[in-house]
Structures are given as structure tokens and as C-alpha cells.
TORPAZA-849252 format. One record per residue: residue in one letter; chain; x, y, z of N, C-alpha, C in turn. Coordinates in Angstrom, 3 decimals. Layout:
BEGIN
<loro><residuo>A</residuo><cadena>A</cadena><n_c1>X</n_c1><n_c2>Y</n_c2><n_c3>Z</n_c3><ca_c1>X</ca_c1><ca_c2>Y</ca_c2><ca_c3>Z</ca_c3><c_c1>X</c_c1><c_c2>Y</c_c2><c_c3>Z</c_c3></loro>
...
***
This chain:
BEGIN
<loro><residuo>X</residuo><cadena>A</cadena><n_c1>1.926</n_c1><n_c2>-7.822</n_c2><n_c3>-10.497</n_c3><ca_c1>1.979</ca_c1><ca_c2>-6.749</ca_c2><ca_c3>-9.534</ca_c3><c_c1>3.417</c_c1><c_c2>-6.262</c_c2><c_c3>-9.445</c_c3></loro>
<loro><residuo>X</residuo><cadena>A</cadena><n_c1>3.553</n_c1><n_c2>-5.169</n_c2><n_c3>-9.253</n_c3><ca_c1>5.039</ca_c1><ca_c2>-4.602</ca_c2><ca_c3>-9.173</ca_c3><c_c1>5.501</c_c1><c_c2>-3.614</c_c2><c_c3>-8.002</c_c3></loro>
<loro><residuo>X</residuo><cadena>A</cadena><n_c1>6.229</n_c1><n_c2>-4.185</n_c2><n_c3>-7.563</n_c3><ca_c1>6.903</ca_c1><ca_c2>-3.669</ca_c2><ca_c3>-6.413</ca_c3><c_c1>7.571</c_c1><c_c2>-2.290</c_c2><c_c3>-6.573</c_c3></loro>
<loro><residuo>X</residuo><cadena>A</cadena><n_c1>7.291</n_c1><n_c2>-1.338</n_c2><n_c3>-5.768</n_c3><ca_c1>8.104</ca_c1><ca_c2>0.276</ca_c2><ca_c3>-5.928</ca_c3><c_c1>8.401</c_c1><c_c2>0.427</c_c2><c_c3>-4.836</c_c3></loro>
<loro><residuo>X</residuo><cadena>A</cadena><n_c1>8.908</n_c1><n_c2>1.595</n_c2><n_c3>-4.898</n_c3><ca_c1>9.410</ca_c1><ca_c2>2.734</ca_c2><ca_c3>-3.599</ca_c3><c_c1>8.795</c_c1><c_c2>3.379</c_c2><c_c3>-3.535</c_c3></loro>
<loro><residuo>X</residuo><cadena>A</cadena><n_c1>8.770</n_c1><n_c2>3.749</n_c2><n_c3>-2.353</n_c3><ca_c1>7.514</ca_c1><ca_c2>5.105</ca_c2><ca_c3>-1.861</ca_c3><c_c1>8.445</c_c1><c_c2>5.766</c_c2><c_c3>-0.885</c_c3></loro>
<loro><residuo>X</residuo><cadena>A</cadena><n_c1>7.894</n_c1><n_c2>7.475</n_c2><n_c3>-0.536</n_c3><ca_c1>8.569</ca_c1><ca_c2>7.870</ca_c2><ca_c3>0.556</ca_c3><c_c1>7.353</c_c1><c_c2>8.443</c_c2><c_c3>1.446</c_c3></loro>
<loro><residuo>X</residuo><cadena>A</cadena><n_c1>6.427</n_c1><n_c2>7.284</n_c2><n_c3>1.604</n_c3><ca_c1>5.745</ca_c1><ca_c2>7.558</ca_c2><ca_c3>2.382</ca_c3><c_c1>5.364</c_c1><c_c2>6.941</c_c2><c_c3>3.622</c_c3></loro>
<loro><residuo>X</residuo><cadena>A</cadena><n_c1>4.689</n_c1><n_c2>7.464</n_c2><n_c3>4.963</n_c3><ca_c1>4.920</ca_c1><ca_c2>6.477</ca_c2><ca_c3>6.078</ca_c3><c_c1>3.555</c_c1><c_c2>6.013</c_c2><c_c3>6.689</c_c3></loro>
<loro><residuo>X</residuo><cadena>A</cadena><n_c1>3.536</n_c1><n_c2>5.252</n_c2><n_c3>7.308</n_c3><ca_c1>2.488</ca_c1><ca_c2>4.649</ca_c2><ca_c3>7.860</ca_c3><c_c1>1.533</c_c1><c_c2>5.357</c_c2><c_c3>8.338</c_c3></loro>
<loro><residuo>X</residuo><cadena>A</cadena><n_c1>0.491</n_c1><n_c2>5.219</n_c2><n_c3>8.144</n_c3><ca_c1>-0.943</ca_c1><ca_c2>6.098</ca_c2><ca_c3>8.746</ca_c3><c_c1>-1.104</c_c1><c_c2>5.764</c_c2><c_c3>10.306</c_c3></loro>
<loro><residuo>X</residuo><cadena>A</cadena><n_c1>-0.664</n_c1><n_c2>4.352</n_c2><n_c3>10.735</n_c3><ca_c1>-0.587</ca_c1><ca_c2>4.027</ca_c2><ca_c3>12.355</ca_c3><c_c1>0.511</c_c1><c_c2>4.051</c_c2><c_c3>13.052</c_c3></loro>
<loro><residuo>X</residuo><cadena>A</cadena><n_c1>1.872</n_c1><n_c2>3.693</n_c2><n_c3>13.016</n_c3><ca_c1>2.763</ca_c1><ca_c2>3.839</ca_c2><ca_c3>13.402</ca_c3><c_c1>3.782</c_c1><c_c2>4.829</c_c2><c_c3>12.785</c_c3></loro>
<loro><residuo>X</residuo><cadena>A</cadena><n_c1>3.899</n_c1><n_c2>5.478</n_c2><n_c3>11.702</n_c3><ca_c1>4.765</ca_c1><ca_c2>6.252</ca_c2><ca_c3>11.364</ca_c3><c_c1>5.930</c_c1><c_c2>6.141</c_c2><c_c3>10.507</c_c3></loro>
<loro><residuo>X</residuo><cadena>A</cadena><n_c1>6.718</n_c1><n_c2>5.007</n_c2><n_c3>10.308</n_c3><ca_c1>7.017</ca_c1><ca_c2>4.453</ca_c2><ca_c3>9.878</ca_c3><c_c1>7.284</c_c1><c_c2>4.708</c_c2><c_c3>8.188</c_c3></loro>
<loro><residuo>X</residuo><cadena>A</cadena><n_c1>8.571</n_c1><n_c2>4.550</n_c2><n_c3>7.549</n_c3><ca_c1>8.511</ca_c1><ca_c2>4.609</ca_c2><ca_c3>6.344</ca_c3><c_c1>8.941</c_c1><c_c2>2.985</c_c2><c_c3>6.001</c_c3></loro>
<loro><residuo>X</residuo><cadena>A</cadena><n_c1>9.071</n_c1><n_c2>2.294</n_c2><n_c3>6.655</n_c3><ca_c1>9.256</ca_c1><ca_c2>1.086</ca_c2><ca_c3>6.440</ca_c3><c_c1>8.249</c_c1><c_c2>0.303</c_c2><c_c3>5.581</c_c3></loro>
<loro><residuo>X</residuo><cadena>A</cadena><n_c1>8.039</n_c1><n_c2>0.660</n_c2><n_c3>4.483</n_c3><ca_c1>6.258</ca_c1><ca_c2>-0.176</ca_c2><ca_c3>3.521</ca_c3><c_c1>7.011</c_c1><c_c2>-0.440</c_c2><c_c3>2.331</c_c3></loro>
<loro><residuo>X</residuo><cadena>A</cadena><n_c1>6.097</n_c1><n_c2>-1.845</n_c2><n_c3>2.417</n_c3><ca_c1>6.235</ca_c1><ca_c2>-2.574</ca_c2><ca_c3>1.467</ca_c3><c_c1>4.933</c_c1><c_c2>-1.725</c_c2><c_c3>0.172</c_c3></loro>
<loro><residuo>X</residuo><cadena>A</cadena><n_c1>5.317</n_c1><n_c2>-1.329</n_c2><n_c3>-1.158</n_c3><ca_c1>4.170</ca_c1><ca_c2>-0.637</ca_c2><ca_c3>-1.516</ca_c3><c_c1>4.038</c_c1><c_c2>-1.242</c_c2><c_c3>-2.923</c_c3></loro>
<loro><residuo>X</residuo><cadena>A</cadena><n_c1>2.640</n_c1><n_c2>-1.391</n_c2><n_c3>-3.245</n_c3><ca_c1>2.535</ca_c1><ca_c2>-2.413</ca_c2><ca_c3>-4.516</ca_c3><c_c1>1.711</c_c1><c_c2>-1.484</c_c2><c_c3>-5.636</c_c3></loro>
<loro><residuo>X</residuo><cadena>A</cadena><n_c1>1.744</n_c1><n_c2>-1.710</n_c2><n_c3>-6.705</n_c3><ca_c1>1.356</ca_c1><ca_c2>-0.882</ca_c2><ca_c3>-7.775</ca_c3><c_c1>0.011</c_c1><c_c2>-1.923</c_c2><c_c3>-7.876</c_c3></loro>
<loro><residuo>X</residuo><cadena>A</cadena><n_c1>-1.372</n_c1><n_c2>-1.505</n_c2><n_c3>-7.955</n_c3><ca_c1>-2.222</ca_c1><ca_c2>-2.852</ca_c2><ca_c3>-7.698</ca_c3><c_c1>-3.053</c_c1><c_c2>-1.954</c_c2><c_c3>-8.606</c_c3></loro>
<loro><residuo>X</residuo><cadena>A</cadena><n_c1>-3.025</n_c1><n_c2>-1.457</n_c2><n_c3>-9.452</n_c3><ca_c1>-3.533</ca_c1><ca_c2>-0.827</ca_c2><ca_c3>-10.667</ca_c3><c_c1>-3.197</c_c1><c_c2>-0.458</c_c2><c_c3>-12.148</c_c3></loro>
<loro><residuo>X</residuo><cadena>A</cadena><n_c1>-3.932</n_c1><n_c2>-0.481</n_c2><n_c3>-13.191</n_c3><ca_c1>-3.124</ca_c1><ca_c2>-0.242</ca_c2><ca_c3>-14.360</ca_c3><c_c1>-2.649</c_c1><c_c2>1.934</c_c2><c_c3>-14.453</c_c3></loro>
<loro><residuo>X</residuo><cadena>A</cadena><n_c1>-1.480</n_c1><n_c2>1.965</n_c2><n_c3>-14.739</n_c3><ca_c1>-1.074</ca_c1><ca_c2>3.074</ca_c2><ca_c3>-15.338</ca_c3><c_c1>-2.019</c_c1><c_c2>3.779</c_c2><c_c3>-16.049</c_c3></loro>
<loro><residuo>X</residuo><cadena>A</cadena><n_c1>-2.685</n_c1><n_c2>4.972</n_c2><n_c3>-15.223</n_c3><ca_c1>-3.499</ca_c1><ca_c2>5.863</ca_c2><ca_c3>-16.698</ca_c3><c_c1>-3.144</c_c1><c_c2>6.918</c_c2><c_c3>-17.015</c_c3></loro>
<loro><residuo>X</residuo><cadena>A</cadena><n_c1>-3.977</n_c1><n_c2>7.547</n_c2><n_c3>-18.326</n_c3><ca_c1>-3.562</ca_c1><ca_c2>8.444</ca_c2><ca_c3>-19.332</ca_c3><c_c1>-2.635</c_c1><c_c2>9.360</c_c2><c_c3>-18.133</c_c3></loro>
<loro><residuo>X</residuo><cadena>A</cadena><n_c1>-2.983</n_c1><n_c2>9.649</n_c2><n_c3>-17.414</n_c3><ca_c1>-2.468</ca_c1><ca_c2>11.065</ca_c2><ca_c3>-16.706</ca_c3><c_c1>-1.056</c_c1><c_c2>10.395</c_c2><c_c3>-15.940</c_c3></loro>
<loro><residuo>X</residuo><cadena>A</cadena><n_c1>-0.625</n_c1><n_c2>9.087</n_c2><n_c3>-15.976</n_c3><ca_c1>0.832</ca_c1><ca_c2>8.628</ca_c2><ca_c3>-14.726</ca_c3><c_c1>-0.197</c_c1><c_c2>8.385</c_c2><c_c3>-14.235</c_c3></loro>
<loro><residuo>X</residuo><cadena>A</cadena><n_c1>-1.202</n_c1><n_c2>8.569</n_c2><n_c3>-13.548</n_c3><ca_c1>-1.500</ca_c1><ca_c2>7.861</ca_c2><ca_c3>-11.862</ca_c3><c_c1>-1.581</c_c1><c_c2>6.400</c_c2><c_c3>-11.736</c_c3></loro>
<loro><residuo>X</residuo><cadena>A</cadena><n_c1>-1.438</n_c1><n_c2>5.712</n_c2><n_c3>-10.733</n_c3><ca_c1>-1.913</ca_c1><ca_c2>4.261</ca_c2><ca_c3>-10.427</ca_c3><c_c1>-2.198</c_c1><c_c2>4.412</c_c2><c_c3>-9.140</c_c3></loro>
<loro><residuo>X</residuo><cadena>A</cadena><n_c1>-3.093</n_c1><n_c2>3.235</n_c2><n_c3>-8.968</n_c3><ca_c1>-3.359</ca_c1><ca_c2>3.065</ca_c2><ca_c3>-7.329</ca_c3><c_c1>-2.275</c_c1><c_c2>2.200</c_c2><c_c3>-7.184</c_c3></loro>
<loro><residuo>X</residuo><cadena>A</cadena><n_c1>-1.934</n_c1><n_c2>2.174</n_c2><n_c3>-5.175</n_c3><ca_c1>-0.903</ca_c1><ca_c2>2.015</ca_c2><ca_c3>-4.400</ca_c3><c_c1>-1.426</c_c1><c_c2>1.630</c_c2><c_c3>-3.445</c_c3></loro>
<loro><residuo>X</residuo><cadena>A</cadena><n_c1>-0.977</n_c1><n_c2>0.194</n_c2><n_c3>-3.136</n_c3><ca_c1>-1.300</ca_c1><ca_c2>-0.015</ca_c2><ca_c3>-1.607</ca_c3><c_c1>0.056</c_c1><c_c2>-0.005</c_c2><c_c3>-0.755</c_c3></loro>
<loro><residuo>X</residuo><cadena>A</cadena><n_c1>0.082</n_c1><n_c2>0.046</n_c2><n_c3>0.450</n_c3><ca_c1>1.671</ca_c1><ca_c2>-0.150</ca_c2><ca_c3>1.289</ca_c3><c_c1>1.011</c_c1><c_c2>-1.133</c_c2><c_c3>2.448</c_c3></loro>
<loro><residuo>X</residuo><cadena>A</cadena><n_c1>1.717</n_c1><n_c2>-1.812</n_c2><n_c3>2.534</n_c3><ca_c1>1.872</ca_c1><ca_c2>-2.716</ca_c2><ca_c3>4.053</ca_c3><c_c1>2.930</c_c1><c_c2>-2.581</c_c2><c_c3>4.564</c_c3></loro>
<loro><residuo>X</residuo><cadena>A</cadena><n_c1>2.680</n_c1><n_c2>-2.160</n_c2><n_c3>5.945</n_c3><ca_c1>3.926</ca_c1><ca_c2>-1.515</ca_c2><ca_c3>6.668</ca_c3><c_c1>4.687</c_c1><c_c2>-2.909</c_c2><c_c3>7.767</c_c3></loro>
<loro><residuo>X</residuo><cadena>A</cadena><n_c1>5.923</n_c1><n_c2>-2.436</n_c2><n_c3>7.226</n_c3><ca_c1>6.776</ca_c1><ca_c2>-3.535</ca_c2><ca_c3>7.886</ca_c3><c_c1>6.631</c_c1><c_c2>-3.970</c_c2><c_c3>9.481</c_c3></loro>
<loro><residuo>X</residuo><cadena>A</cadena><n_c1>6.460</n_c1><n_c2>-3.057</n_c2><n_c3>9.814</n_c3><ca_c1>6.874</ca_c1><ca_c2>-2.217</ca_c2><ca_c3>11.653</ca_c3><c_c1>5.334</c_c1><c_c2>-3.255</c_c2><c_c3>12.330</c_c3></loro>
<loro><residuo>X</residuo><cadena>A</cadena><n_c1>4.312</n_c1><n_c2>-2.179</n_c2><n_c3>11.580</n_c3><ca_c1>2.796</ca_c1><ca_c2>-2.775</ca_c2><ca_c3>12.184</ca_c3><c_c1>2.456</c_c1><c_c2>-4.031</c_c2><c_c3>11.493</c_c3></loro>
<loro><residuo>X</residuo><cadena>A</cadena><n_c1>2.287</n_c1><n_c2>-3.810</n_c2><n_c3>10.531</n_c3><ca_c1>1.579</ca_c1><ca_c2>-5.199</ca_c2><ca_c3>9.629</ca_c3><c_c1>0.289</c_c1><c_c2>-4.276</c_c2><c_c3>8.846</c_c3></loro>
<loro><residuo>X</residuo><cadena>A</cadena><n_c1>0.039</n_c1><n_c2>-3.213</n_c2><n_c3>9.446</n_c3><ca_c1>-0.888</ca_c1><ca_c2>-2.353</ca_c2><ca_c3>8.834</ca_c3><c_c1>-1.370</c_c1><c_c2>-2.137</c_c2><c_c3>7.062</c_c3></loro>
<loro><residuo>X</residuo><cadena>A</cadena><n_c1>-1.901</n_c1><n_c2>-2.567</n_c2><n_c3>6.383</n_c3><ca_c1>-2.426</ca_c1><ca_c2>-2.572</ca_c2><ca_c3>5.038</ca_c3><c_c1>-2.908</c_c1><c_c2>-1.604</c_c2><c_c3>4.518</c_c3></loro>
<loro><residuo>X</residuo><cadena>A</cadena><n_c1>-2.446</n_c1><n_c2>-0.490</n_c2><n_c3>3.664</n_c3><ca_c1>-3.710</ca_c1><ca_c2>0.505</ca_c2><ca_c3>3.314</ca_c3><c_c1>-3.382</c_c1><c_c2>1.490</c_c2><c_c3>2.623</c_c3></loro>
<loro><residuo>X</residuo><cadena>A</cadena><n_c1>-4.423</n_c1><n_c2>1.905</n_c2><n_c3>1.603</n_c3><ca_c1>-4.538</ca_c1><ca_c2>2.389</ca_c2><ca_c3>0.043</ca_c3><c_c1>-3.723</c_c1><c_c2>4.385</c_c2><c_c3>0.424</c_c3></loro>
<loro><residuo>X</residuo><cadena>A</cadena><n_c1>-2.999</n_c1><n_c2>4.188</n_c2><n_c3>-0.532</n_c3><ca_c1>-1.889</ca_c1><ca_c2>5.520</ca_c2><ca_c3>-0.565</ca_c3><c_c1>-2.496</c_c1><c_c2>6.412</c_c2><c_c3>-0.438</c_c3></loro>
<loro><residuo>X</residuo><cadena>A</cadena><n_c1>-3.663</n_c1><n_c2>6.789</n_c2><n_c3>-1.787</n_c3><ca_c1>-4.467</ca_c1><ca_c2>8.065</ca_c2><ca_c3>-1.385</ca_c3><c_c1>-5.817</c_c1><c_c2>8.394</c_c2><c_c3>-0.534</c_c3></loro>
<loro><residuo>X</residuo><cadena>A</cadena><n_c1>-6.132</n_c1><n_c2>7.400</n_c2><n_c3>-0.399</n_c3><ca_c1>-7.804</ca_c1><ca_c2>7.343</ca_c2><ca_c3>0.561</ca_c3><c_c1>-7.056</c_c1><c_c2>7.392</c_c2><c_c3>1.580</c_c3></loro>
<loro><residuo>X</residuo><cadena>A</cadena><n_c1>-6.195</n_c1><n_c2>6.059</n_c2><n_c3>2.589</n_c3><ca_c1>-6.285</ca_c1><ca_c2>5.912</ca_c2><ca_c3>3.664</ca_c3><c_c1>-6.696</c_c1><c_c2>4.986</c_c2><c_c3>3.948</c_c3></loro>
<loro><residuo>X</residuo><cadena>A</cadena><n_c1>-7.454</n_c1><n_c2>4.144</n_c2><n_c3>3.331</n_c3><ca_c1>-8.226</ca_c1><ca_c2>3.129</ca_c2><ca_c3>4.095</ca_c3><c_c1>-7.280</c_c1><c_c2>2.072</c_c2><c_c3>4.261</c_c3></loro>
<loro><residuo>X</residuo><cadena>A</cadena><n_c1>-7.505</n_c1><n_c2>1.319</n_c2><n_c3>5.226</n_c3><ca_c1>-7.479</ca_c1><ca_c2>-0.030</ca_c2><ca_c3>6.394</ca_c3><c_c1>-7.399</c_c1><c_c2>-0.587</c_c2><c_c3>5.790</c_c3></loro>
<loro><residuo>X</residuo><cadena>A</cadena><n_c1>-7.276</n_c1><n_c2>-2.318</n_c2><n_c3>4.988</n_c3><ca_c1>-7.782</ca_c1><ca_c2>-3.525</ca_c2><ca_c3>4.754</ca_c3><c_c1>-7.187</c_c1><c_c2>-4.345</c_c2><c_c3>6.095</c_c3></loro>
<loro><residuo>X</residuo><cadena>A</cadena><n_c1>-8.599</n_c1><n_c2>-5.392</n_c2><n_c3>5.852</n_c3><ca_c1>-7.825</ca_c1><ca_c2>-6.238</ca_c2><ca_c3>6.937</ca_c3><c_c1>-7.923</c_c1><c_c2>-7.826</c_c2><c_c3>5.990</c_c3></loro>
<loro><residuo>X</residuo><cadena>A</cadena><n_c1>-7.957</n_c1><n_c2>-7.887</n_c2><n_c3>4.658</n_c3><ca_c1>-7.731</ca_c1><ca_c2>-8.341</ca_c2><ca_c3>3.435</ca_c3><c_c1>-7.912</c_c1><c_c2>-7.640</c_c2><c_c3>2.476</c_c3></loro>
<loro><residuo>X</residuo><cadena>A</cadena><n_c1>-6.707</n_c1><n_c2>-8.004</n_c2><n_c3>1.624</n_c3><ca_c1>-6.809</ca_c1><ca_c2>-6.952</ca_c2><ca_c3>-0.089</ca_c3><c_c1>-6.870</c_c1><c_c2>-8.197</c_c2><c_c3>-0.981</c_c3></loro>
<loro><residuo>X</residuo><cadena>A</cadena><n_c1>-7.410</n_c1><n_c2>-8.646</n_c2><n_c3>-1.848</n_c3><ca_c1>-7.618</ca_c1><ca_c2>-9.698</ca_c2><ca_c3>-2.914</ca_c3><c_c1>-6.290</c_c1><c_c2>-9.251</c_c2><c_c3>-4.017</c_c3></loro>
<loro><residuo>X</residuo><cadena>A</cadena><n_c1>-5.914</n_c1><n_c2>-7.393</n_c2><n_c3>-4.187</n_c3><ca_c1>-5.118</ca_c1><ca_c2>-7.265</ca_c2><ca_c3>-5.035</ca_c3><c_c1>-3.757</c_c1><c_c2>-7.602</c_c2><c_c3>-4.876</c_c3></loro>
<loro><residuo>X</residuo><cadena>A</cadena><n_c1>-3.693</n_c1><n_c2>-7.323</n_c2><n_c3>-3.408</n_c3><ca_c1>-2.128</ca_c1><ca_c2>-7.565</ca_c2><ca_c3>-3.154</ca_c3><c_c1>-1.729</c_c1><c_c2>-9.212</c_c2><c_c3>-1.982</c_c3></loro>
<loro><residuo>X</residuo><cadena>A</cadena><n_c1>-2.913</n_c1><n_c2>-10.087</n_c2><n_c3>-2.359</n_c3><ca_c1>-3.097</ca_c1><ca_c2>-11.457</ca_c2><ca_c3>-1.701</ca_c3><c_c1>-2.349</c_c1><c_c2>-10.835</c_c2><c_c3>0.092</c_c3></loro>
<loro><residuo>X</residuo><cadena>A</cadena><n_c1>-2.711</n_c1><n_c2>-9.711</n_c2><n_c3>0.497</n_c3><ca_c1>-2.569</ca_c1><ca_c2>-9.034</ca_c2><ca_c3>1.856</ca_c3><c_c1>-3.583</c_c1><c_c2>-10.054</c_c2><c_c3>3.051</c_c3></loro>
<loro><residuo>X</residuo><cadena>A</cadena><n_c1>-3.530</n_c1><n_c2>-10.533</n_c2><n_c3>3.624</n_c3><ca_c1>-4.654</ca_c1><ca_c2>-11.096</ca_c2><ca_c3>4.528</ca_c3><c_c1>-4.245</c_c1><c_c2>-10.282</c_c2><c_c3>6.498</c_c3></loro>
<loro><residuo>X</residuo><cadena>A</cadena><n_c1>-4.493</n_c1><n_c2>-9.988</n_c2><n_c3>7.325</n_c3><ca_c1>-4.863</ca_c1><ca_c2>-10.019</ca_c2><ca_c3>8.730</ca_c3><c_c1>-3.891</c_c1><c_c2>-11.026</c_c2><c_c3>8.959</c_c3></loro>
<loro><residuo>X</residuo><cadena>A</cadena><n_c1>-2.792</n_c1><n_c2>-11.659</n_c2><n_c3>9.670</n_c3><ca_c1>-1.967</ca_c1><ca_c2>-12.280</ca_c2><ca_c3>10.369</ca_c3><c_c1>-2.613</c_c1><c_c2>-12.739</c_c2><c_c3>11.950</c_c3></loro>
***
């Protein structure tokens, strides 16, 4: 898994503070999926959907 930068911010608190993980392979076109867990909340969740986890298996993320 590989760790990047993002300049993007939290869907609940606002926040650009995320930890953001590349949790997909590179395809033909550049894209990969992206998850961020935000420093601030603890909040988990996929770059382009939006969605929540309250566990990710890809990024061993669990609920605290």
C-alpha cells in the first residue's frame, strides 16, 4: 500500500489533515482508488464515492 498526498478534506469535519492510501492498482487511464482517514475525526472514507467505513480490510482501517 502506498502512502500519498492529497489536497483534499474531510467529508465530516473539514479538515485537510488525511492520512490517504492508494488501496488500488494504477489503470490504463492514471486512476486508482483512494481511501483517506482523517487525522482530526478518525473518519475513514473512499475519495470518489464518499462512503463511510467503519472497517476497510484494504487499508487494515478498523472503528477505534
Amino acid at each position: 500500500m502506498m502512502k500519498i498526498e492529497c489536497g483534499c478534506h474531510c467529508i465530516k469535519c473539514g479538515t485537510t489533515d488525511l492520512e490517504s492510501n492508494q488501496v488500488g492498482e494504477i489503470e490504463e487511464d492514471g486512476y486508482f482508488e483512494l481511501h483517506h482517514t482523517c487525522k482530526n475525526c478518525n473518519v475513514h472514507f473512499d475519495h470518489l464515492e464518499g462512503e463511510v467505513f467503519d472497517s476497510c480490510n484494504k487499508c487494515h482501517y478498523k472503528t477505534s
